[in-house]
C-alpha positions as CSV (number, residue, x, y, z in Angstrom):
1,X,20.8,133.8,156.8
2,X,20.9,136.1,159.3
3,X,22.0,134.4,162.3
4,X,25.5,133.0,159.9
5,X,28.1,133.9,162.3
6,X,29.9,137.0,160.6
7,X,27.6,138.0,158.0
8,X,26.0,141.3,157.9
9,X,23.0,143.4,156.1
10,X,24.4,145.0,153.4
11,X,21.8,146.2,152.0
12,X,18.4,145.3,150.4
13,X,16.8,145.5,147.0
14,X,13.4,146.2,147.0
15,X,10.8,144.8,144.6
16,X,13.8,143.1,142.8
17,X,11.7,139.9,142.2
18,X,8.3,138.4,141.5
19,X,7.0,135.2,143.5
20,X,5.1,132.4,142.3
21,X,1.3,134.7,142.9
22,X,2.9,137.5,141.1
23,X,4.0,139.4,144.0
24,X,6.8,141.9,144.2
25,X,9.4,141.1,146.7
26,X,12.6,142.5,148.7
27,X,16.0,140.9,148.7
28,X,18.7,140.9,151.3
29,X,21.9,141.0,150.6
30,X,24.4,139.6,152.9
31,X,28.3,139.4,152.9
32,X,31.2,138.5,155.2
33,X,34.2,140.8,155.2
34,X,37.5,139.5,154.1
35,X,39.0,140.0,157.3
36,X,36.6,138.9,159.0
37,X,36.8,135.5,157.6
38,X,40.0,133.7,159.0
39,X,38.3,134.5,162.2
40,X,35.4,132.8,162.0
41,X,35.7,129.9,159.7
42,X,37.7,126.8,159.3
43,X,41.2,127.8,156.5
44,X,41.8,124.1,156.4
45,X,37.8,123.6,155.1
46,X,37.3,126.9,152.9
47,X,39.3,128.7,149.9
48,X,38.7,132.4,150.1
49,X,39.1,133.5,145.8
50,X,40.4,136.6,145.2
């Protein structure tokens, strides 16, 4: 996820979830700022919601 052109760490959540062997783990949150978008992606392909 991290190597997505134009996303970026936004934060991370620990111990938010519980694997399969009952094991607490992190999640990272990624995003892609609005303006960043037209830059890097395709208008013609993608519909940015508002």
């Amino acid at each position: 996820m991290e190597k997505t052109p134009g996303r970026q760490l936004e934060g991370i959540m620990r111990k938010s979830g519980v694997n399969d062997q009952g094991e607490f783990e992190d999640e990272y949150l990624y995003a892609i700022r609005r303006r960043d978008w037209p830059q890097r992606y395709n208008k013609t392909l993608v519909t940015v919601l508002v």
